[in-house]
VEXKE-650080 format. One record per residue (C-alpha): z, y, x. Coordinates in steps of 0.25 Angstrom, whole numbers, padded with zeros to 4 digits, always signed. Layout:
<rs>
ZYX ...
</rs>
This chain:
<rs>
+0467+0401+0361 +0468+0400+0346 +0467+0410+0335 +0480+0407+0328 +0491+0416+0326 +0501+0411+0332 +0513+0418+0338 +0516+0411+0350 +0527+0419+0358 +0537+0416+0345 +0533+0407+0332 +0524+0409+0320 +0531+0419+0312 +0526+0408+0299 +0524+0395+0307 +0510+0397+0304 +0498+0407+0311 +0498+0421+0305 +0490+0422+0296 +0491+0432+0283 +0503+0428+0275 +0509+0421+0285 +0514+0434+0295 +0529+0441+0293 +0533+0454+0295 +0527+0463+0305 +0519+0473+0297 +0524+0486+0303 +0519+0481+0318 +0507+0474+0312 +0504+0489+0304 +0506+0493+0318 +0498+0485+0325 +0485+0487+0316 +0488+0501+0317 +0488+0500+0332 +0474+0493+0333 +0468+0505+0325 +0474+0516+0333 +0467+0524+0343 +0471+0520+0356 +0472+0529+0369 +0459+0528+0374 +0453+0532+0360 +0462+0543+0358 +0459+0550+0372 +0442+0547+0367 +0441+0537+0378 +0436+0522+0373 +0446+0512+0373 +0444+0503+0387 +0450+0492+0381 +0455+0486+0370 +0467+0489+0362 +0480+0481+0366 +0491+0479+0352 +0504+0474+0359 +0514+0465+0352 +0527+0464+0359 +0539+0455+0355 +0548+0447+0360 +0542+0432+0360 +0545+0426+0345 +0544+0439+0339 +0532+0436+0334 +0523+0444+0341 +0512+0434+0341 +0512+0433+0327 +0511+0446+0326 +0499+0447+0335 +0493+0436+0328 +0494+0443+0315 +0487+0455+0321 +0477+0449+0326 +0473+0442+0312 +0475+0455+0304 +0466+0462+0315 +0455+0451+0318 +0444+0454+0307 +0444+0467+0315 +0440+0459+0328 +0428+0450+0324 +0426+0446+0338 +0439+0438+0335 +0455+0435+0339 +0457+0430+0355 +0469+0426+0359 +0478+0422+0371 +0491+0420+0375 +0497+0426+0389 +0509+0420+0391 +0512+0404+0393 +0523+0400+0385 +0533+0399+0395 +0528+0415+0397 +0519+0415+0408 +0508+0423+0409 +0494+0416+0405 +0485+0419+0418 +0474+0430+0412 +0464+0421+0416 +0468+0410+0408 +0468+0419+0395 +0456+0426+0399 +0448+0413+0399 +0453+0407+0385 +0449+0421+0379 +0435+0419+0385 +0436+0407+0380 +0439+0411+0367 +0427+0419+0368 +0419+0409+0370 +0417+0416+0385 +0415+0407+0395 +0423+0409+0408 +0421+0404+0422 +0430+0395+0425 +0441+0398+0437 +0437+0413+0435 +0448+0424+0438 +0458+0433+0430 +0448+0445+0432 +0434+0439+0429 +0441+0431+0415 +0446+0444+0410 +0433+0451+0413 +0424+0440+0404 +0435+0443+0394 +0435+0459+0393 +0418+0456+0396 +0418+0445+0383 +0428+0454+0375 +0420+0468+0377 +0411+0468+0367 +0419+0460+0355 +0429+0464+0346 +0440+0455+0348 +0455+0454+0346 +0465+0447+0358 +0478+0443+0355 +0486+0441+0368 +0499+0435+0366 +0510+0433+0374 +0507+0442+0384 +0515+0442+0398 +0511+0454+0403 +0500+0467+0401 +0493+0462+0414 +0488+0449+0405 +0485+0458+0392 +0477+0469+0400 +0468+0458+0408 +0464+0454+0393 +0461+0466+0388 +0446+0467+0383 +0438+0480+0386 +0435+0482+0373 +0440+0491+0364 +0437+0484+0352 +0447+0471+0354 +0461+0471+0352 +0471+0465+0360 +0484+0462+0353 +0493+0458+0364 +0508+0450+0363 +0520+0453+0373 +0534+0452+0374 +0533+0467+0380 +0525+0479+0384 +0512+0479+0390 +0512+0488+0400 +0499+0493+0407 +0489+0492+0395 +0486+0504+0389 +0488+0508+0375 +0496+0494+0369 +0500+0495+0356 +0513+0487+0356 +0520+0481+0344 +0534+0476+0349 +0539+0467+0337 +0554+0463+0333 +0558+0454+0324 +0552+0451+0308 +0559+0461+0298 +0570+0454+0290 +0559+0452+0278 +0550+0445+0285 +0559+0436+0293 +0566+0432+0281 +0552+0428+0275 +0548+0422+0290 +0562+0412+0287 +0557+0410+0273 +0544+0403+0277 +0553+0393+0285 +0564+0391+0274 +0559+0392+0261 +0562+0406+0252 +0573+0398+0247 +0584+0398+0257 +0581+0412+0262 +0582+0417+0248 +0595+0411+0243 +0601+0417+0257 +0594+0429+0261 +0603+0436+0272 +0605+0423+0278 +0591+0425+0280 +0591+0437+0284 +0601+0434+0293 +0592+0424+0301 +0582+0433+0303 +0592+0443+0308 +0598+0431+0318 +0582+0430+0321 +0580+0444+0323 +0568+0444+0316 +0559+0434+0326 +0551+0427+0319 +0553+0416+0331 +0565+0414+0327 +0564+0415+0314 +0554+0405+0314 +0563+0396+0321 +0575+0399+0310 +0566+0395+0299 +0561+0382+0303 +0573+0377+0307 +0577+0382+0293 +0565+0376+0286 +0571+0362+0294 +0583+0362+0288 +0582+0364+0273 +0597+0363+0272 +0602+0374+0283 +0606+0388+0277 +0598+0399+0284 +0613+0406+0284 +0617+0395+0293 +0606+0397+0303 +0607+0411+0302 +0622+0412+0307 +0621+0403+0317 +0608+0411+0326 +0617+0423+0323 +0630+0414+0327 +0620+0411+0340 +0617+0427+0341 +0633+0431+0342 +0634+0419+0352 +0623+0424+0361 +0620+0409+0364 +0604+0415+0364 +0597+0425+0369 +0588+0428+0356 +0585+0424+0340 +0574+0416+0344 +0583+0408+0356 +0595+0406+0345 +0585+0401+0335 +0578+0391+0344 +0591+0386+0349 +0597+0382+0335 +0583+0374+0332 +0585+0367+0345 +0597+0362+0344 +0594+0358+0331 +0582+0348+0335 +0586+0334+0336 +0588+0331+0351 +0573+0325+0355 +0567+0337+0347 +0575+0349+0355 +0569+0342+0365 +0556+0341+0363 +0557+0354+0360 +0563+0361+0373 +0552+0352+0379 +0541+0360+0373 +0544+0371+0383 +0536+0362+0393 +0524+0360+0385 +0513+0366+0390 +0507+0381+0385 +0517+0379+0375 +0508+0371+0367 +0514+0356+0363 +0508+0343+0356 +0514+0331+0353 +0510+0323+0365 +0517+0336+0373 +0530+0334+0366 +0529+0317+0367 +0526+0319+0380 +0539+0331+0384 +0551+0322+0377 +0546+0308+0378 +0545+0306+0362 +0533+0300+0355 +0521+0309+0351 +0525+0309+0337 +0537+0313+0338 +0534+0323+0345 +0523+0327+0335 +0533+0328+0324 +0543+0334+0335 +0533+0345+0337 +0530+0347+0321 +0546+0349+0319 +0545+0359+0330 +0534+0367+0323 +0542+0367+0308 +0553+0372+0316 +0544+0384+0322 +0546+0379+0337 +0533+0376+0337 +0520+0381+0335 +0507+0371+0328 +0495+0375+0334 +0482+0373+0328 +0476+0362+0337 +0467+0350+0334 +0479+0343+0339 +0495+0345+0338 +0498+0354+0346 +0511+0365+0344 +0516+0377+0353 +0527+0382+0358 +0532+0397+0353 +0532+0405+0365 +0543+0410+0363 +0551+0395+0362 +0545+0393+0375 +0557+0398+0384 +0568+0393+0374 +0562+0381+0374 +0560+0381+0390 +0577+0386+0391 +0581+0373+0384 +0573+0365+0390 +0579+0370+0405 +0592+0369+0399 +0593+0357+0392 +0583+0347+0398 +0583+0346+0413 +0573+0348+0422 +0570+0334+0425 +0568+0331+0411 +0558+0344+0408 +0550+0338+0420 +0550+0324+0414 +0546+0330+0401 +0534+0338+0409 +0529+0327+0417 +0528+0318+0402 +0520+0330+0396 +0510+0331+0407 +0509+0314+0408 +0505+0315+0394 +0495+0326+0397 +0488+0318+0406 +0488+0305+0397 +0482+0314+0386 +0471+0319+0396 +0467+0305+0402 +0467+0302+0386 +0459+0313+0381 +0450+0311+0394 +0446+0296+0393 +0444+0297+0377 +0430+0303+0381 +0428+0292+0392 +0427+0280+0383 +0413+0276+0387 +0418+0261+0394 +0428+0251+0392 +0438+0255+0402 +0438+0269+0397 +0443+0264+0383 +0451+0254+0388 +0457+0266+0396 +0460+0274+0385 +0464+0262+0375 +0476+0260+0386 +0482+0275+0386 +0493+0276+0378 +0489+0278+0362 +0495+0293+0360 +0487+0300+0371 +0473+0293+0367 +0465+0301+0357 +0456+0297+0348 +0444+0302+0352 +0436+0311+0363 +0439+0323+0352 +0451+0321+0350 +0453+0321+0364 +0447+0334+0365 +0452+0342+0356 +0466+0338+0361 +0461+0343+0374 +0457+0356+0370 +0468+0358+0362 +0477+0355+0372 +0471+0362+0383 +0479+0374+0386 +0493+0365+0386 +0485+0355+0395 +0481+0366+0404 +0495+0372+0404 +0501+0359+0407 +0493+0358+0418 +0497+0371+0424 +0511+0368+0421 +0510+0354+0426 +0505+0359+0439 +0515+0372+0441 +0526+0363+0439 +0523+0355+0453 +0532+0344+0448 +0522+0336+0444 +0511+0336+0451 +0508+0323+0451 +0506+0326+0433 +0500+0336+0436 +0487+0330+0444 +0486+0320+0433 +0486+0332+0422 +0477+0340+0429 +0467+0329+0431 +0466+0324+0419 +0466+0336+0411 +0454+0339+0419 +0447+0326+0416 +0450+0329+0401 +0444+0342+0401 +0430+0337+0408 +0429+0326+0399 +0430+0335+0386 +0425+0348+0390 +0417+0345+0403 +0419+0352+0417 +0411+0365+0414 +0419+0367+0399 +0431+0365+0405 +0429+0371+0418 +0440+0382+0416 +0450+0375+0413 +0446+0364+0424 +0446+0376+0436 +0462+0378+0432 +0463+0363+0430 +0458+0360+0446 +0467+0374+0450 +0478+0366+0446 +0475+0353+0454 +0474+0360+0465 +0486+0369+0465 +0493+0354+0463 +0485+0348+0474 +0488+0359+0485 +0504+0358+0480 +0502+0342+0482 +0493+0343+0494 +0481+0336+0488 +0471+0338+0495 +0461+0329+0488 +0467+0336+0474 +0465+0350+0479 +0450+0348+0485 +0445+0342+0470 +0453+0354+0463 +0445+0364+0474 +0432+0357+0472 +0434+0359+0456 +0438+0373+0459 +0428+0375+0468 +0415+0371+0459 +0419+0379+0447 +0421+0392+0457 +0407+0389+0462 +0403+0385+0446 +0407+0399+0442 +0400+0409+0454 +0414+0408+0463 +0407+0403+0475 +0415+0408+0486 +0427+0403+0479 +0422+0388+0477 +0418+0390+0491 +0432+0391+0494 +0437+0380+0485 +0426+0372+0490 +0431+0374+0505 +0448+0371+0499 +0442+0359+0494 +0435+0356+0507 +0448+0357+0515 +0456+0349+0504 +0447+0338+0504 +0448+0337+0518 +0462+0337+0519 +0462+0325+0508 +0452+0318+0518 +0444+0317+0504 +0427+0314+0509 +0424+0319+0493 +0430+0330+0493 +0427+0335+0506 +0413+0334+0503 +0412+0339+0489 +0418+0349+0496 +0410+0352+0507 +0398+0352+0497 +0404+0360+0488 +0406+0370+0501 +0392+0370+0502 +0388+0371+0490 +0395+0386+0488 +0389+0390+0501 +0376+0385+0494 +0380+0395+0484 +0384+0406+0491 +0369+0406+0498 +0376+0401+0512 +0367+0390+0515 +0369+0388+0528 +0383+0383+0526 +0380+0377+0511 +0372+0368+0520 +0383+0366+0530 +0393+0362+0521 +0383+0352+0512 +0378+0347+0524 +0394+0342+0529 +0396+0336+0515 +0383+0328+0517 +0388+0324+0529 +0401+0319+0522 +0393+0311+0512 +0383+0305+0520 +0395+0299+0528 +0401+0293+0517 +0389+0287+0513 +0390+0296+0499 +0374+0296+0497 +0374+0302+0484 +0381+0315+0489 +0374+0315+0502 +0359+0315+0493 +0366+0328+0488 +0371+0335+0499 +0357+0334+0504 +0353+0340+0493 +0362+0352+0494 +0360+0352+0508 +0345+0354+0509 +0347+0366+0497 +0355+0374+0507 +0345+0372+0515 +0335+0376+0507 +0340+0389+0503 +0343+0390+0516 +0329+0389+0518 +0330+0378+0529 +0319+0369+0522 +0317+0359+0532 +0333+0358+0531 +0332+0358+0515 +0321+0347+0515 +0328+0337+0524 +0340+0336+0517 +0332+0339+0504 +0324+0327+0508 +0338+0318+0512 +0343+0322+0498 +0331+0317+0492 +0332+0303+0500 +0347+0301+0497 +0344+0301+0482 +0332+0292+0483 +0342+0283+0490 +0353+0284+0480 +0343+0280+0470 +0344+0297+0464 +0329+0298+0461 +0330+0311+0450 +0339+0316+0463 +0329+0312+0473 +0316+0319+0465 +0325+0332+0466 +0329+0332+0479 +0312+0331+0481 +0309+0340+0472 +0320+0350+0480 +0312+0344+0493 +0297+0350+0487 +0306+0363+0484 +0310+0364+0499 +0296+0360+0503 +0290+0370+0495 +0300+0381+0501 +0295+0377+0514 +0282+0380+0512 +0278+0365+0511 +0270+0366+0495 +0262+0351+0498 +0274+0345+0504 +0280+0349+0489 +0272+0345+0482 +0272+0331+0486 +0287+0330+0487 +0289+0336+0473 +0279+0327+0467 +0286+0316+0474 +0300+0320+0467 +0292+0320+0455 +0289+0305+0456 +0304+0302+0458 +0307+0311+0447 +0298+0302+0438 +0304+0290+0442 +0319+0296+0439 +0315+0298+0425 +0319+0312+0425 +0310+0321+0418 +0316+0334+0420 +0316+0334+0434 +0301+0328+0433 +0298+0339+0426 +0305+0349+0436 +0297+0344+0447 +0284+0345+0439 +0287+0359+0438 +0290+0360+0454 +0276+0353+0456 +0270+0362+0447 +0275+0373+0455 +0270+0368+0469 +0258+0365+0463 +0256+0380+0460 +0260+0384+0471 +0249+0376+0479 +0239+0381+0471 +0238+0371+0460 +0240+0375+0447 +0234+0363+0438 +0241+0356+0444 +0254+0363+0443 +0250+0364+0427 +0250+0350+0425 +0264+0347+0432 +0272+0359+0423 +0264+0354+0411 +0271+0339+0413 +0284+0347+0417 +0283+0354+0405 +0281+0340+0396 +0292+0334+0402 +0301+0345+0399 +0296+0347+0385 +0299+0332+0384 +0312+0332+0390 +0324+0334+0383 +0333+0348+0385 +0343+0345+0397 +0355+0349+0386 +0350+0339+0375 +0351+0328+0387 +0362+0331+0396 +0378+0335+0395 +0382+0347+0401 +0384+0345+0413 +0398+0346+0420 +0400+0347+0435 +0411+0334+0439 +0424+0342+0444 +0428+0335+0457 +0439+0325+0454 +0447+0320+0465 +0459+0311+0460 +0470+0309+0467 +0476+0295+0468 +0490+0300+0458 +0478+0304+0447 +0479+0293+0433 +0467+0292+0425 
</rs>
């Protein structure tokens, strides 16, 4: 979500962003337009305050230019809007509506609003109207499918303006202003042509100028498409163009200016070009680099780099300003493009072509992934042996490649799973996109994007029947539900993952389950059954000797118990806990599970009994070096030591608590952010 004008259902009316100087035509619908914003609206006009804001509809037929138009708007307008420009697109390119969720969440995030991550349709468009209400700020919604997408967008908050961007009507919001747009005037075409041609070759041949623009029907998609191909062929008389699109017109050979346009530059381009470019349609959210095209026709990166260049002089491309090559389809190409391929590649070949893209996805990922892990020998080796045009230079290079390329990553994940032909690509993409994210963002900072990341692996598991696949993707789930306050639905995932796991005949992933069960229950204040379920996931672990896990368990046992407020419960599997971490050699662990023992005592109504065990957890945390644990048990002593009626005592022990904190350094100066470890089953197909 970029603040560029760009009109992506047809072709920048300039080849460059709108910008003053650079926009044709359109003044009589941009007079309108402003004219609109000003006008009173119904609410106003019958004394009531407007309930939301105002909605400005642009329709057109796609490369009209209609989002050029918007874009032009929307710069004239900003100043008026300090809380700045937001902008989305609706619509994939192959015209599928975006889920309102998905756009609600990059407008948060364009806010700089946090959203939880797997949160639903209705709670992402309520942070948004919440976030927008009290700002002054301008949304340009392009490409939308439908009123049900625009009117779940709409802030309540008469002070922003929504210019929206439709092939039609927007039926069921009240009070659009639409704008339905034709084609250029003959004027402005003719200059639109110019900027391709040169003044000379228009002027020494006017009408055949005004001819093509006529045969374009004053699109500025196709026109944009005539003039590069003219700007390509400095010898080609723009009479000779001009008579065959209208020689085309009478033959009816194409539905439209724009088809008839983009099928004499086809034909046109050498033979490996014409086919890199039907290709394109494949290329997914419509956005293309050169490893994408490589990858799609077989052909070395840099041919496909100057392939790609070539497209953009001739306007069937789009550069996008990117940190790394990047280009976009026009929207508006997309189905032309998508026709030819269907009708002049066959369906084995388009598949072949996919399943290269997505191999060379994943090579990137395991690249941009094990440039960060180059701490030993074996990881550089690793890396020196991939292939030379996937390695990136460095760790940011690596990441600004992913971030830029993140929405086409995330769209070829979905596309690679919907397709169901490819599963076995589709595992591989999926896993290591996700290993590339938490090695450059971190599990927390790429949550969102994770929680659809593990939806997908699991739709692909339960298509496959993988069970091991489907309980890691329900365990990922299940934590970030139980992360973000939707206990009873990580409850449910938890219990999925329980059955799953099971059904693989997987130990770990029954018992992360079963403790995960537990641990919801916990949550949801049902301790009788938190402790059930923690207390069969003990007995997992301490069959198969997983002593670690078990010291744990017992942990989490005995704090069920103890809200429970079974102490005698809580201190034997307190006290268990604290003897498995001495015996594993854990003793920062083994001085808090005797601090929790003192607490438990203390409960009991045992103050003598914890005192001595907390000043025995202080001796072990003495000996594990750790002073702010020291200095959190010299507080629980001081506290014990009031309690029993000892107050010097108690002034001496917060005093050193105090001494140690002042001395130790803040937890943030000294420690990462810490990120909880997504659970990470692997199945035996997955490549590093």
């Amino acid at each position: 979500m970029t603040d560029q004008a760009v009109d992506t259902d047809g072709v920048r009316q300039s080849g460059e962003p709108a910008a003053e100087g650079h926009f044709l035509g359109r003044t009589r619908e941009l007079k309108e337009l402003r004219a609109d914003i000003e006008r009173a609206g119904l609410d106003t006009l019958s004394g009531r305050k407007a309930p939301r804001a105002r909605v400005l509809l642009i329709a057109g037929r796609p490369g009209s230019g209609r989002t050029a138009l918007a874009a032009e708007l929307v710069r004239q307008v900003a100043d008026g809007y300090p809380d700045g420009v937001l902008r989305a697109r609706l619509s994939e390119p192959d015209g599928t509506a975006v889920p309102v969720e998905r756009t609600a969440r990059e407008l948060l995030a364009a806010l700089d609003v946090t959203a939880p991550p797997g949160a639903g349709e209705d709670e992402l468009t309520e942070a948004l109207r919440t976030a927008l209400a009290d700002r002054r700020a301008l949304l340009l919604l392009d490409d939308a499918a439908g009123a049900e997408q625009v009117d779940a967008l709409l802030p309540e908050a008469p002070d922003c303006l929504v210019v929206a961007v439709s092939a039609g009507p927007l039926t069921g919001i009240p009070d659009v202003r639409p704008c339905t747009l034709g084609g250029l005037d003959t004027k402005s075409a003719v200059e639109l042509l110019t900027r391709y041609t040169g003044s000379v070759r228009i002027t020494v041949d006017p009408r055949s100028a005004e001819s093509l623009t006529e045969a374009c029907q004053g699109r500025p998609a196709a026109l944009t498409l005539a003039g590069g191909w003219l700007a390509t062929r400095p010898q080609a008389a723009v009479s000779d163009l001009a008579k065959r699109l209208h020689t085309a017109d009478e033959d009816g050979a194409d539905a439209g200016p724009l088809a008839r346009v983009f099928r004499l530059v086809h034909d046109q381009l050498s033979g490996q070009a014409a086919r890199i470019l039907r290709l394109l349609c494949l290329a997914p959210a419509g956005l293309v680099d050169p490893h994408t095209a490589s990858a799609l026709a077989g052909c070395s990166v840099g041919a496909a780099r100057a392939t790609l260049d070539d497209f953009t002089a001739l306007g069937l491309l789009h550069a996008v300003d990117s940190p790394v090559p990047q280009y976009e389809v026009p929207g508006c190409l997309h189905p032309l493009l998508r026709s030819l391929a269907e009708t002049r590649d066959r369906p084995g070949e388009l598949q072949l072509a996919r399943a290269r893209m997505l191999e060379r996805t994943v090579r990137l990922l395991q690249a941009c992934r094990a440039v960060t892990e180059t701490d030993s020998p074996e990881a550089r080796e690793k890396l020196a042996a991939m292939p030379r045009e996937v390695r990136f230079p460095g760790p940011r290079a690596a990441a600004d490649w992913l971030t830029a390329r993140r929405p086409a990553l995330l769209a070829a994940a979905r596309l690679a799973v919907a397709d169901g032909e490819l599963d076995t690509l589709a595992r591989r993409l999926l896993s290591q996109l996700v290993r590339a994210m938490v090695a450059h963002h971190g599990t927390q900072a790429a949550a969102a994007d994770l929680y659809g990341v593990h939806g997908l692996v699991l739709d692909v598991a339960r298509r496959r029947g993988l069970h091991r696949e489907q309980a890691a993707a329900l365990l990922n789930l299940g934590d970030v539900d139980a992360r973000t306050g939707r206990t009873r639905a990580a409850l449910a995932r938890y219990r999925a993952a329980l059955e799953a796991g099971r059904e693989a005949k997987d130990p770990y992933a029954t018992g992360r389950a079963m403790e995960s069960v537990g641990g919801a229950y916990l949550e949801l204040a049902d301790y009788d059954r938190a402790a059930d379920w923690f207390g069969r996931a003990l007995a997992l672990c301490l069959a198969r000797d997983e002593r670690a896990d078990a010291a744990r368990l017992y942990g989490r046992t005995a704090t069920a118990h103890t809200y429970a407020g079974r102490y005698g419960e809580a201190l034997r599997s307190w006290r268990a806990a604290a003897a498995g971490y001495r015996r594993n050699g854990e003793i920062a662990a083994h001085a808090r599970a005797l601090s929790e023992v003192a607490r438990v005592q203390e409960y009991a109504g045992r103050p003598e009994e914890s005192l001595r065990t907390c000043q025995e957890a202080v001796e072990w945390a003495r000996r594990a070096d750790d002073a702010r644990l020291l200095a959190a048990l010299q507080l629980r002593v001081a506290d014990t030591l009031e309690r029993m009626g000892d107050p010097a005592a108690a002034r001496l022990h917060r005093a050193a608590a105090e001494r140690m904190l002042a001395e130790e350094p803040s937890e943030s100066d000294t420690e990462p952010e810490s990120a909880e470890k997504a659970c990470e089953i692997r199945s035996a197909s997955d490549e590093d």
